[in-house]
PDB file with one MODEL, atoms N, CA, C and O in Angstrom:
MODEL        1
ATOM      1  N   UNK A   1     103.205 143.162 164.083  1.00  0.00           N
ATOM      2  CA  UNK A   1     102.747 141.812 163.855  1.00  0.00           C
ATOM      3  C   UNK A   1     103.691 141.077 162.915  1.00  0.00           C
ATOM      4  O   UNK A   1     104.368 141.542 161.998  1.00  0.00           O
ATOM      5  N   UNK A   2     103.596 139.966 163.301  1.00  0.00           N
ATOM      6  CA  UNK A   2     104.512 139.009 162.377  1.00  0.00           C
ATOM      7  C   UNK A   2     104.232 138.890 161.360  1.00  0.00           C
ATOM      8  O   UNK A   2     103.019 138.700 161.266  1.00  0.00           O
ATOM      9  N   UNK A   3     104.925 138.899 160.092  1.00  0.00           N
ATOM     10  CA  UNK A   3     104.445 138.192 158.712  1.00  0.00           C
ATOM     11  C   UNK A   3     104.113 136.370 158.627  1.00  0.00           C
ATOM     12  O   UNK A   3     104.562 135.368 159.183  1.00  0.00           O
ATOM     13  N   UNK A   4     103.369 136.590 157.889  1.00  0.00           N
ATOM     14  CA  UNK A   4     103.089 135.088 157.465  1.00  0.00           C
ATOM     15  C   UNK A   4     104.048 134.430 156.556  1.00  0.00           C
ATOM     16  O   UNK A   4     104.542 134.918 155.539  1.00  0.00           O
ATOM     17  N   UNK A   5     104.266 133.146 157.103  1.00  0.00           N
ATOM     18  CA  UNK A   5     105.688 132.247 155.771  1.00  0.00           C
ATOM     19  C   UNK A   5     104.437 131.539 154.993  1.00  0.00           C
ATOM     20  O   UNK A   5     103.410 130.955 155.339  1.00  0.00           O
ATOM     21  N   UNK A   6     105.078 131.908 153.730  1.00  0.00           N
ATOM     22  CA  UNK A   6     104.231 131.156 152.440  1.00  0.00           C
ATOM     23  C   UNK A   6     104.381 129.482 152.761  1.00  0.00           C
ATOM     24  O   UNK A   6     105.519 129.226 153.154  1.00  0.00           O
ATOM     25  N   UNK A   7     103.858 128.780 152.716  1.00  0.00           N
ATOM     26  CA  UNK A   7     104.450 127.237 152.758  1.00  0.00           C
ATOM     27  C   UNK A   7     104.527 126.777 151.019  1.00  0.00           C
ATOM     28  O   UNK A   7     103.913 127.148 150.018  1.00  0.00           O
ATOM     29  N   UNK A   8     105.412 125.967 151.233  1.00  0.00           N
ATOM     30  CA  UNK A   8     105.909 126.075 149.854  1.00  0.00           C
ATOM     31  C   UNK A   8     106.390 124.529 150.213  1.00  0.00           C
ATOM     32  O   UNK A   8     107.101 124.023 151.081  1.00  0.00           O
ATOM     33  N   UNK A   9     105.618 124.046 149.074  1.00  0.00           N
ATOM     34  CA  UNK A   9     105.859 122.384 148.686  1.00  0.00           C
ATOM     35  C   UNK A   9     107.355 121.893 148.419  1.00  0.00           C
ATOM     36  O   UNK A   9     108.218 122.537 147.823  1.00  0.00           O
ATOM     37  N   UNK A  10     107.487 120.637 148.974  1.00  0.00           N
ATOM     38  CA  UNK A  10     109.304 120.395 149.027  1.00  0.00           C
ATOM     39  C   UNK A  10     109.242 119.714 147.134  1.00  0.00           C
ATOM     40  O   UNK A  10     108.389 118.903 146.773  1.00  0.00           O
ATOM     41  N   UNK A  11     110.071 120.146 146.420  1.00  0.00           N
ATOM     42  CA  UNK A  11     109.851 119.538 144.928  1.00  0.00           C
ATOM     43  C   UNK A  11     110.800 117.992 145.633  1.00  0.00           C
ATOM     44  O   UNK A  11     111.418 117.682 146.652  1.00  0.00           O
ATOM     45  N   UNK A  12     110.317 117.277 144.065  1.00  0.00           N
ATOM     46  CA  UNK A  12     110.500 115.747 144.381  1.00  0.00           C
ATOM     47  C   UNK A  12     112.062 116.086 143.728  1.00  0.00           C
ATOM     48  O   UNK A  12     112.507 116.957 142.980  1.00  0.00           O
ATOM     49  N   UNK A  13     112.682 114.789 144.509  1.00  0.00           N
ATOM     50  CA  UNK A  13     114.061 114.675 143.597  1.00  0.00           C
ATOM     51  C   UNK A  13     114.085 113.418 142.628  1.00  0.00           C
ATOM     52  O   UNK A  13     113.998 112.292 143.119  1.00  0.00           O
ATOM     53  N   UNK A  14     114.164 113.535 141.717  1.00  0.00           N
ATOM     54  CA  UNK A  14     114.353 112.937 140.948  1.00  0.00           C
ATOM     55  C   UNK A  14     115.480 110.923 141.693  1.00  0.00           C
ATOM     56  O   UNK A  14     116.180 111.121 142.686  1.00  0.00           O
ATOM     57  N   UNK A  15     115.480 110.086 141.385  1.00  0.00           N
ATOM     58  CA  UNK A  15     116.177 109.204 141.678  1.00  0.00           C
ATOM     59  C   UNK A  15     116.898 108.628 140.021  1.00  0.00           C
ATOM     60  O   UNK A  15     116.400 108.423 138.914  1.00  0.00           O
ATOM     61  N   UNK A  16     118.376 108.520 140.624  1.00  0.00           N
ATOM     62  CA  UNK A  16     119.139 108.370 139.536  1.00  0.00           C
ATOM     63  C   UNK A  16     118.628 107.236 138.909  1.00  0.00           C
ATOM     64  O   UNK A  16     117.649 106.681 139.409  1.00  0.00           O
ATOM     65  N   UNK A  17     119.215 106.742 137.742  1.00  0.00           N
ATOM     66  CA  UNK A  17     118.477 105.248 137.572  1.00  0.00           C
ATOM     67  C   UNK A  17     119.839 104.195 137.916  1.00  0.00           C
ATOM     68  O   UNK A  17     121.065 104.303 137.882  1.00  0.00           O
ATOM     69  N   UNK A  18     118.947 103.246 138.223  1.00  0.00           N
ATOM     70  CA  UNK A  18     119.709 102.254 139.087  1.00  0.00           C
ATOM     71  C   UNK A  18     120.776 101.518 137.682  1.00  0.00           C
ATOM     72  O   UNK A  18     120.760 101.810 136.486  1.00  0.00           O
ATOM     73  N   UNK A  19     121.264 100.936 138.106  1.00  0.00           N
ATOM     74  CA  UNK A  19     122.942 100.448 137.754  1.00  0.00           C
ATOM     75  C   UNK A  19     122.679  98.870 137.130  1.00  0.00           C
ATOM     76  O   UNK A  19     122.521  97.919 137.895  1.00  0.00           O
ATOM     77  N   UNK A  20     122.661  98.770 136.133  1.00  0.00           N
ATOM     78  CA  UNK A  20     122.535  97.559 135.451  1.00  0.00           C
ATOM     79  C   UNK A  20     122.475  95.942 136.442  1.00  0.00           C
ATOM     80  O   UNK A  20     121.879  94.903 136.159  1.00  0.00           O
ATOM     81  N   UNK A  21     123.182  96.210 137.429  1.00  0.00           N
ATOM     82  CA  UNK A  21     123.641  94.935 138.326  1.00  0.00           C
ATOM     83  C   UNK A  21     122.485  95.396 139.636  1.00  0.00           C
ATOM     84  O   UNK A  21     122.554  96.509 140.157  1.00  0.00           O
ATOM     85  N   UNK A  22     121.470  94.382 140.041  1.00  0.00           N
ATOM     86  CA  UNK A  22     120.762  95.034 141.219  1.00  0.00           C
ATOM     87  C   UNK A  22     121.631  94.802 142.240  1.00  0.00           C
ATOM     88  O   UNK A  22     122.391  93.836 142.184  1.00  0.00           O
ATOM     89  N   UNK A  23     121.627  95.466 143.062  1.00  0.00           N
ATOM     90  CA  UNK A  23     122.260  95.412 144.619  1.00  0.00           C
ATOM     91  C   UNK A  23     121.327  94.098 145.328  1.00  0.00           C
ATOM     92  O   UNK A  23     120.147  93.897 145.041  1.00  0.00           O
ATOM     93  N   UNK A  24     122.028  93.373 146.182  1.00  0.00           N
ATOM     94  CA  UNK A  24     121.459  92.395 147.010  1.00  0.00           C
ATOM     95  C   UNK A  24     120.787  92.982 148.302  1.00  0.00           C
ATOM     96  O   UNK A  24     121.162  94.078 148.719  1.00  0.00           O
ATOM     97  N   UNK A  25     119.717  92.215 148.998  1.00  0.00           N
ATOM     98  CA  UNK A  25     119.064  93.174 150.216  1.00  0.00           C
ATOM     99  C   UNK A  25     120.537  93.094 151.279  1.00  0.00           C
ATOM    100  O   UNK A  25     121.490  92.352 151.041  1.00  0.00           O
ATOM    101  N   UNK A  26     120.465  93.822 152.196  1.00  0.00           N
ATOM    102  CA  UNK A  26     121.342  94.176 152.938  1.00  0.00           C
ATOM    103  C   UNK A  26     121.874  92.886 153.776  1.00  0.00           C
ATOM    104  O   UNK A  26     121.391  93.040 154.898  1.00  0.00           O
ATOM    105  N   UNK A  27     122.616  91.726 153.765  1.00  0.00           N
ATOM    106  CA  UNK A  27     123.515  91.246 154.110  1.00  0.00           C
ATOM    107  C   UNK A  27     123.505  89.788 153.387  1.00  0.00           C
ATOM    108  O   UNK A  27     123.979  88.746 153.839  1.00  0.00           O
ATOM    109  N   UNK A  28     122.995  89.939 152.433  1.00  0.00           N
ATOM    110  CA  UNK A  28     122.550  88.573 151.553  1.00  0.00           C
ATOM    111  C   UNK A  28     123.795  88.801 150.277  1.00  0.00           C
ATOM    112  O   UNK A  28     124.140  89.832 149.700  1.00  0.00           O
ATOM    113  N   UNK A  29     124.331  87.215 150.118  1.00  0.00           N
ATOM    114  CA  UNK A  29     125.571  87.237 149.572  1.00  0.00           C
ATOM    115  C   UNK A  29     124.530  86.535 148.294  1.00  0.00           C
ATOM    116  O   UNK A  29     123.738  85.704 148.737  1.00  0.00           O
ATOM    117  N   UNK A  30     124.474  86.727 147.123  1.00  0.00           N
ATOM    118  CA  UNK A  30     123.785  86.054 145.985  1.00  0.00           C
ATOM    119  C   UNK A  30     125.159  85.533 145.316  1.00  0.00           C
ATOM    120  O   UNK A  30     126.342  85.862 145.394  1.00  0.00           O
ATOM    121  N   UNK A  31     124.242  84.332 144.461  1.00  0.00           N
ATOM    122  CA  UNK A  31     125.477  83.061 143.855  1.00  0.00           C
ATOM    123  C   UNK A  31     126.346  83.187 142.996  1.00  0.00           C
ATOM    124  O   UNK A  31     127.272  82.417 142.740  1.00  0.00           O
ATOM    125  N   UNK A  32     125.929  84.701 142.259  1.00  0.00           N
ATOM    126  CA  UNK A  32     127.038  85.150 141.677  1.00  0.00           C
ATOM    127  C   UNK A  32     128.096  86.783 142.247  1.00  0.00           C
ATOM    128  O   UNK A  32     129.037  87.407 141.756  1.00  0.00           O
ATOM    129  N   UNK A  33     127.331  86.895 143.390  1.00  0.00           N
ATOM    130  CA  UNK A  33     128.754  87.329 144.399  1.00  0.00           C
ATOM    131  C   UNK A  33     129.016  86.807 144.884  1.00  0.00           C
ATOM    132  O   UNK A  33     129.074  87.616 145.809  1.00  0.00           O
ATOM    133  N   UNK A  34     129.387  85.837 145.365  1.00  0.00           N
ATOM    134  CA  UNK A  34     130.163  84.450 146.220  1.00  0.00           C
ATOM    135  C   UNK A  34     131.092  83.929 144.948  1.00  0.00           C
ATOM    136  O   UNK A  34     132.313  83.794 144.865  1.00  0.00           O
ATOM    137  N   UNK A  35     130.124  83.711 144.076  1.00  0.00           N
ATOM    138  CA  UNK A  35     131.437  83.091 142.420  1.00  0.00           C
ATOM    139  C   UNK A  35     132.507  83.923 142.462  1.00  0.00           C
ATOM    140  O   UNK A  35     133.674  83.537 142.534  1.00  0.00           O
ATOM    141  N   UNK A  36     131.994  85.534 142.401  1.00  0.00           N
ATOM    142  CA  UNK A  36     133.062  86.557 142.068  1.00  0.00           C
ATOM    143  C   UNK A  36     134.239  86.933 143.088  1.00  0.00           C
ATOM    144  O   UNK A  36     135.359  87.322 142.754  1.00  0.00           O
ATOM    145  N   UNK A  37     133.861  86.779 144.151  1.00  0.00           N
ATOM    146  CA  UNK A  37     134.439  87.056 144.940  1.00  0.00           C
ATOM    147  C   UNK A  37     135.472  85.746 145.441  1.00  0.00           C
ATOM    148  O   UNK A  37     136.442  86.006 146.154  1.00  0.00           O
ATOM    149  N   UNK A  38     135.154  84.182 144.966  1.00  0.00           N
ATOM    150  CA  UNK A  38     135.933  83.244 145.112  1.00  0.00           C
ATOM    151  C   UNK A  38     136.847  83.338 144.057  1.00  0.00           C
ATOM    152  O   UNK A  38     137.960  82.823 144.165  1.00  0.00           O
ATOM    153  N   UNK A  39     136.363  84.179 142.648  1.00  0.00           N
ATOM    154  CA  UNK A  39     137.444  84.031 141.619  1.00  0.00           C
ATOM    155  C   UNK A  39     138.463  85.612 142.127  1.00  0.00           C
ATOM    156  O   UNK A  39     139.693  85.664 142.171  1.00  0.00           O
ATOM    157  N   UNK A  40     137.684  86.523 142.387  1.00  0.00           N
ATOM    158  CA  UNK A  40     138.891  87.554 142.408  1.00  0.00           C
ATOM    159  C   UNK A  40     139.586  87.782 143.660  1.00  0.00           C
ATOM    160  O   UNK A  40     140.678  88.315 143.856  1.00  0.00           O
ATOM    161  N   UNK A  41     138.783  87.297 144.440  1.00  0.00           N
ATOM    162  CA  UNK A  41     139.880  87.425 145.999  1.00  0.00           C
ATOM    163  C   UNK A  41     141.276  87.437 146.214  1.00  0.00           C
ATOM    164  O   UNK A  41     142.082  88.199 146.747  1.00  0.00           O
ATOM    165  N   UNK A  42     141.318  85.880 145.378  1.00  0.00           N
ATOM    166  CA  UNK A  42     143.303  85.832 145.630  1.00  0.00           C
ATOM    167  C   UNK A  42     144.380  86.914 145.117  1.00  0.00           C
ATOM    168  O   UNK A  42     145.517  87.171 145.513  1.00  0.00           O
ATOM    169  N   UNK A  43     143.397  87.580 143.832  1.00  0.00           N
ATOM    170  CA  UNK A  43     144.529  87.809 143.357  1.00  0.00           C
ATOM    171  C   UNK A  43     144.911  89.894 143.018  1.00  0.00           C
ATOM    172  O   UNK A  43     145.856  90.602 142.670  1.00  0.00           O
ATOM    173  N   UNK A  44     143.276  90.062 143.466  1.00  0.00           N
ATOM    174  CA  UNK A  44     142.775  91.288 143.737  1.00  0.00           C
ATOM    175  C   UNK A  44     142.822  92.580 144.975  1.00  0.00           C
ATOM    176  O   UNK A  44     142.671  92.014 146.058  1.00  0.00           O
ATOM    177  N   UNK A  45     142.956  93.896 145.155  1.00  0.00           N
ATOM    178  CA  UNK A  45     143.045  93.881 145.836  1.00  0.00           C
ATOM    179  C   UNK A  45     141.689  94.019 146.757  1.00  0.00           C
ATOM    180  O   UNK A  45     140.597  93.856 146.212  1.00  0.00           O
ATOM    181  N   UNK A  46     141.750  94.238 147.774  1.00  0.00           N
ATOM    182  CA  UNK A  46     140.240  93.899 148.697  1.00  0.00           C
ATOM    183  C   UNK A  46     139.274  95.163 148.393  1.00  0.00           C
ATOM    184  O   UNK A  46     138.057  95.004 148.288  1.00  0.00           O
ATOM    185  N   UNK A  47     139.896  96.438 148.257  1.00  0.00           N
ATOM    186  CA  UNK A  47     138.813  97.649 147.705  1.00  0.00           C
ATOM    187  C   UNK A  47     138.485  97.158 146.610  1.00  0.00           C
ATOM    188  O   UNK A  47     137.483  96.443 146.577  1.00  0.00           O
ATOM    189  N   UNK A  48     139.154  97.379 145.550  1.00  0.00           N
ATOM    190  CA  UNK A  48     138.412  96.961 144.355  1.00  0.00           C
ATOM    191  C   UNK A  48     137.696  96.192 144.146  1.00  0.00           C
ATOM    192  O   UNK A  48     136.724  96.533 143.472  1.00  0.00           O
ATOM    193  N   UNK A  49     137.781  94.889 144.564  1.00  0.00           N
ATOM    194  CA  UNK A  49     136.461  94.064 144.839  1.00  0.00           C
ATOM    195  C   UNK A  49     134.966  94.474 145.614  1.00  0.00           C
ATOM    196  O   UNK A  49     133.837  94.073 145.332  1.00  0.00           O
ATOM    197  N   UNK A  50     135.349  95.307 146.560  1.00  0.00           N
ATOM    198  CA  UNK A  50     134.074  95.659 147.280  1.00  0.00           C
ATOM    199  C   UNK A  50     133.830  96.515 146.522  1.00  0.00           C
ATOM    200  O   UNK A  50     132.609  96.373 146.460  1.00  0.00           O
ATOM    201  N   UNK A  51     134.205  97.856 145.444  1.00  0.00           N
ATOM    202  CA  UNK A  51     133.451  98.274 144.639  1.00  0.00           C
ATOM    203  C   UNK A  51     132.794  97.282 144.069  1.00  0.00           C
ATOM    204  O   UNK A  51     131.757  96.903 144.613  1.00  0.00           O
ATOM    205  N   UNK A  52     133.200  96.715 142.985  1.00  0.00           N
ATOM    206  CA  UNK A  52     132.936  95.940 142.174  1.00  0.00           C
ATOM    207  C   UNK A  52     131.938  95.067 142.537  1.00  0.00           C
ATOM    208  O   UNK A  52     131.329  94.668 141.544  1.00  0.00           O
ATOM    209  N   UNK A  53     131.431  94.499 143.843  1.00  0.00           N
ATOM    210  CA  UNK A  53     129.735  94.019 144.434  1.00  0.00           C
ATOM    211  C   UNK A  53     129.240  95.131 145.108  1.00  0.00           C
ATOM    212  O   UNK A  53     128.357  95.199 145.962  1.00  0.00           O
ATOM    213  N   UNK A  54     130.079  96.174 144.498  1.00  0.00           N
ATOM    214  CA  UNK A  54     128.979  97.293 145.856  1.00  0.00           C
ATOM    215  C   UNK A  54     128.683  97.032 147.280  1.00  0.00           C
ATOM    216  O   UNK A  54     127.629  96.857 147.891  1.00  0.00           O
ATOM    217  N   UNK A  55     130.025  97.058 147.656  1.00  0.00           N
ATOM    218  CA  UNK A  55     129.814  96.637 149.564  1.00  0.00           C
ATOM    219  C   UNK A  55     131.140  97.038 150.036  1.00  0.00           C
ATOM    220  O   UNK A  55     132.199  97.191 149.427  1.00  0.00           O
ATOM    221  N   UNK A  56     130.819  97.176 151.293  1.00  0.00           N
ATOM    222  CA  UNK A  56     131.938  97.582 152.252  1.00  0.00           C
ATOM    223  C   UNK A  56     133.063  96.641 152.348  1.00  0.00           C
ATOM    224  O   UNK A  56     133.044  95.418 152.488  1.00  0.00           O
ATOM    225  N   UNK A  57     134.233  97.615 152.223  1.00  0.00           N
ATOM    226  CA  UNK A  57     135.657  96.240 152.050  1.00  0.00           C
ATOM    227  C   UNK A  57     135.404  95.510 153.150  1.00  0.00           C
ATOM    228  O   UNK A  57     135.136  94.311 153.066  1.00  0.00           O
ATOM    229  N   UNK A  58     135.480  96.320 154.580  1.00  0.00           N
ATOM    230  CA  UNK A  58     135.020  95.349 155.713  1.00  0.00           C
ATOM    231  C   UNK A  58     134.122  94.062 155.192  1.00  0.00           C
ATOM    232  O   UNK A  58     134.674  92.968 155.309  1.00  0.00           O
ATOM    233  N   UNK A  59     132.875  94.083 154.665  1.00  0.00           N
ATOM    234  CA  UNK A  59     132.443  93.042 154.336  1.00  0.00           C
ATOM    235  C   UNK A  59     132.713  92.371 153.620  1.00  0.00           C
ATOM    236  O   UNK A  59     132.335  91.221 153.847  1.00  0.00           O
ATOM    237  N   UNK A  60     133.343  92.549 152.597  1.00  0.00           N
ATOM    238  CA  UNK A  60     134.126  92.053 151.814  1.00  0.00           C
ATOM    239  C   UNK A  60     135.126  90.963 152.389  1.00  0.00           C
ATOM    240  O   UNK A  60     135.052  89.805 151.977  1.00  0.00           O
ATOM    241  N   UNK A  61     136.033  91.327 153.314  1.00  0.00           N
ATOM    242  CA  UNK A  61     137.082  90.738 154.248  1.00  0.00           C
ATOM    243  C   UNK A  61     136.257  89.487 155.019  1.00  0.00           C
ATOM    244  O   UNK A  61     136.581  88.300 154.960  1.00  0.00           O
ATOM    245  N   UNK A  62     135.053  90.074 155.795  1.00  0.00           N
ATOM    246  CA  UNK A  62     134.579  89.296 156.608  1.00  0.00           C
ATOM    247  C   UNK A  62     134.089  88.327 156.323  1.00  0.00           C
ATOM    248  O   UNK A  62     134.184  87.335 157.045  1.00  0.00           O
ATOM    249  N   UNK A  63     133.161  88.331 154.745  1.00  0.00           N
ATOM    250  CA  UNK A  63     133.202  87.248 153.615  1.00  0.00           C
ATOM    251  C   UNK A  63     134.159  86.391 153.373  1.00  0.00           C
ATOM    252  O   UNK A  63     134.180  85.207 153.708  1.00  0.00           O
ATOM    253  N   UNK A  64     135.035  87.039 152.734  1.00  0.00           N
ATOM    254  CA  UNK A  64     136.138  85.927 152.671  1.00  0.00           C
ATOM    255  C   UNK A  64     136.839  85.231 153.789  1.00  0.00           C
ATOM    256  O   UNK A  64     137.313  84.101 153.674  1.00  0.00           O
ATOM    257  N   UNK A  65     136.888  85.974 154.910  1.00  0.00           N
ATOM    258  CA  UNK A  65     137.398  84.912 155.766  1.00  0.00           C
ATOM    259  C   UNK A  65     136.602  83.890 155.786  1.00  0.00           C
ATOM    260  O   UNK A  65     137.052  82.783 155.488  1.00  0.00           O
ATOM    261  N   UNK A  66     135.051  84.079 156.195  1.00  0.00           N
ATOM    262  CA  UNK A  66     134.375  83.229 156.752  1.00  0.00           C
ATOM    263  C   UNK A  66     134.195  82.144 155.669  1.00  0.00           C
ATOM    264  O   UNK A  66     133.558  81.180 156.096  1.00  0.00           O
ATOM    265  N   UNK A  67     134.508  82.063 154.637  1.00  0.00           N
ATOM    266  CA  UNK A  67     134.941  81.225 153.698  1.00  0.00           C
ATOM    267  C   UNK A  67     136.188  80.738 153.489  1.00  0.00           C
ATOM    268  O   UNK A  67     136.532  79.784 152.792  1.00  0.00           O
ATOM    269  N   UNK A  68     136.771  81.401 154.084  1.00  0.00           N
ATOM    270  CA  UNK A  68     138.205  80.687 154.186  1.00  0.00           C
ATOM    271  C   UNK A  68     138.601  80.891 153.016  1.00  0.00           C
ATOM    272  O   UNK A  68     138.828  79.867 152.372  1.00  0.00           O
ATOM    273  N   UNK A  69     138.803  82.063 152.399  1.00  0.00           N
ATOM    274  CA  UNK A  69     139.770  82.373 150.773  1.00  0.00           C
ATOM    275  C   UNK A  69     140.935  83.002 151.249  1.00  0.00           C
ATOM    276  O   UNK A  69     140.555  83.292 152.383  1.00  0.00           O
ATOM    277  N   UNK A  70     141.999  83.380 151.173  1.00  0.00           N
ATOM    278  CA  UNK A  70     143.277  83.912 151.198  1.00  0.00           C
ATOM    279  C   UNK A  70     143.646  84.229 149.750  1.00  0.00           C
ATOM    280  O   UNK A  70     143.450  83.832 148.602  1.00  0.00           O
ATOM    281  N   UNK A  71     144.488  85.453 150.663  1.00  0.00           N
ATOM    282  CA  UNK A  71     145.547  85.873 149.063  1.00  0.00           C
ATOM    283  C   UNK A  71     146.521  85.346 148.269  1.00  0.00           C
ATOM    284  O   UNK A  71     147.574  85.784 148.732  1.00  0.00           O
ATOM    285  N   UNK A  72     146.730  84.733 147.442  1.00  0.00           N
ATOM    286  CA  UNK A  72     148.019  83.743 146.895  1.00  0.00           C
ATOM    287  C   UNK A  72     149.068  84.876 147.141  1.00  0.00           C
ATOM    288  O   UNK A  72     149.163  86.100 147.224  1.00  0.00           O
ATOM    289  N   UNK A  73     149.823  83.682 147.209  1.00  0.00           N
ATOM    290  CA  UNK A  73     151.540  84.378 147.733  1.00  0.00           C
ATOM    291  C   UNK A  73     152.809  84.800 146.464  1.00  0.00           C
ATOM    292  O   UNK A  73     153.988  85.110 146.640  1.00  0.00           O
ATOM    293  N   UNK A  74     152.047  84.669 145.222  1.00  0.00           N
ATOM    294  CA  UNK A  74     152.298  85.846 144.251  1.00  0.00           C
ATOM    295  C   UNK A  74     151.932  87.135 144.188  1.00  0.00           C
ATOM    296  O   UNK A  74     152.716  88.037 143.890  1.00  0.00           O
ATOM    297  N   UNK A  75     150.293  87.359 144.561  1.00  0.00           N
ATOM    298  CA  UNK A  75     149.384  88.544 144.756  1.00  0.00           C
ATOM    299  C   UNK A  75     150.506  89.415 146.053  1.00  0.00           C
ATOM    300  O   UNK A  75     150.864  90.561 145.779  1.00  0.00           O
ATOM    301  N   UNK A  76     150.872  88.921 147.094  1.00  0.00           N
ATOM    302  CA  UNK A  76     151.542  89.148 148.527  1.00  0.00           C
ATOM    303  C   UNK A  76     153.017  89.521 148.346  1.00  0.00           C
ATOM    304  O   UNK A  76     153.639  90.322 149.044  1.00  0.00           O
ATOM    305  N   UNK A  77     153.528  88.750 147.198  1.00  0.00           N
ATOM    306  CA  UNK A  77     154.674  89.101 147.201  1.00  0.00           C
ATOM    307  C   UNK A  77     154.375  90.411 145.957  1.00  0.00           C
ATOM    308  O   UNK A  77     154.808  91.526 146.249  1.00  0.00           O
ATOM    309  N   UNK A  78     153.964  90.315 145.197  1.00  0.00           N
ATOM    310  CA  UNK A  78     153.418  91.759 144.154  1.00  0.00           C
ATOM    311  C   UNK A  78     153.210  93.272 145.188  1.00  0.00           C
ATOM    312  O   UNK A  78     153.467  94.441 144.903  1.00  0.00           O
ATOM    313  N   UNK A  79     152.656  92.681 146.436  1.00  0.00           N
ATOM    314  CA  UNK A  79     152.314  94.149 147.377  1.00  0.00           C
ATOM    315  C   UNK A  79     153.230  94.326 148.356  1.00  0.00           C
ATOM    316  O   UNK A  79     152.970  95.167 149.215  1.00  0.00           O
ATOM    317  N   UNK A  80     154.390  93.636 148.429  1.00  0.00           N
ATOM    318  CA  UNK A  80     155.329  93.716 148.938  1.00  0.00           C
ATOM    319  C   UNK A  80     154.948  93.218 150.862  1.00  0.00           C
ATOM    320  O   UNK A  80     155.114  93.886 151.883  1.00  0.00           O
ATOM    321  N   UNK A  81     154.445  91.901 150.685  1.00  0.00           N
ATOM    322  CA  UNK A  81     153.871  91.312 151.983  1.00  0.00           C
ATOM    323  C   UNK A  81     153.956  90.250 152.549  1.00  0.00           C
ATOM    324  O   UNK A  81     153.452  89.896 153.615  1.00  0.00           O
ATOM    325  N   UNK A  82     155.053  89.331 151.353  1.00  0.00           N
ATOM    326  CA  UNK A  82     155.106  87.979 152.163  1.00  0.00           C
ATOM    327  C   UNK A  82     156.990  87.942 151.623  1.00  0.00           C
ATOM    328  O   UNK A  82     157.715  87.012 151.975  1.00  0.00           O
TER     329      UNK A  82
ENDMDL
END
């Protein structure tokens, strides 16, 4: 005969504590990530900014285009691009 499995309760995990800056709901740009991202875009590079709002560089990019920001052509010539 088979043995019996004890069932055994899943323990809770603990949740880290959240990060001084709340995260926005999932595709909502708030007025001071749109500020930040109009001041550091030009001159930043595009990862570091998407850390910095906590979001995907992709979105990051897709943001700024659709706003129409570009990289100044000091930032371009610094990365060896214009």
């Amino acid at each position: 005969m088979a043995k019996k499995r004890k069932v055994t309760k899943k323990k809770k995990t603990t949740k880290k504590k959240a990060a001084k800056r709340k995260k926005a709901p999932k595709g909502l740009w708030s007025k001071a990530d749109i500020n930040l991202l109009k001041k550091l875009f030009p001159t930043n590079p595009t990862s570091r900014i998407a850390k910095q709002l906590r979001r995907k560089t992709d979105a990051v990019k897709k943001k700024a285009s659709r706003m129409g920001l570009r990289k100044s052509k000091t930032y371009l010539k610094s990365i060896g691009r214009a």
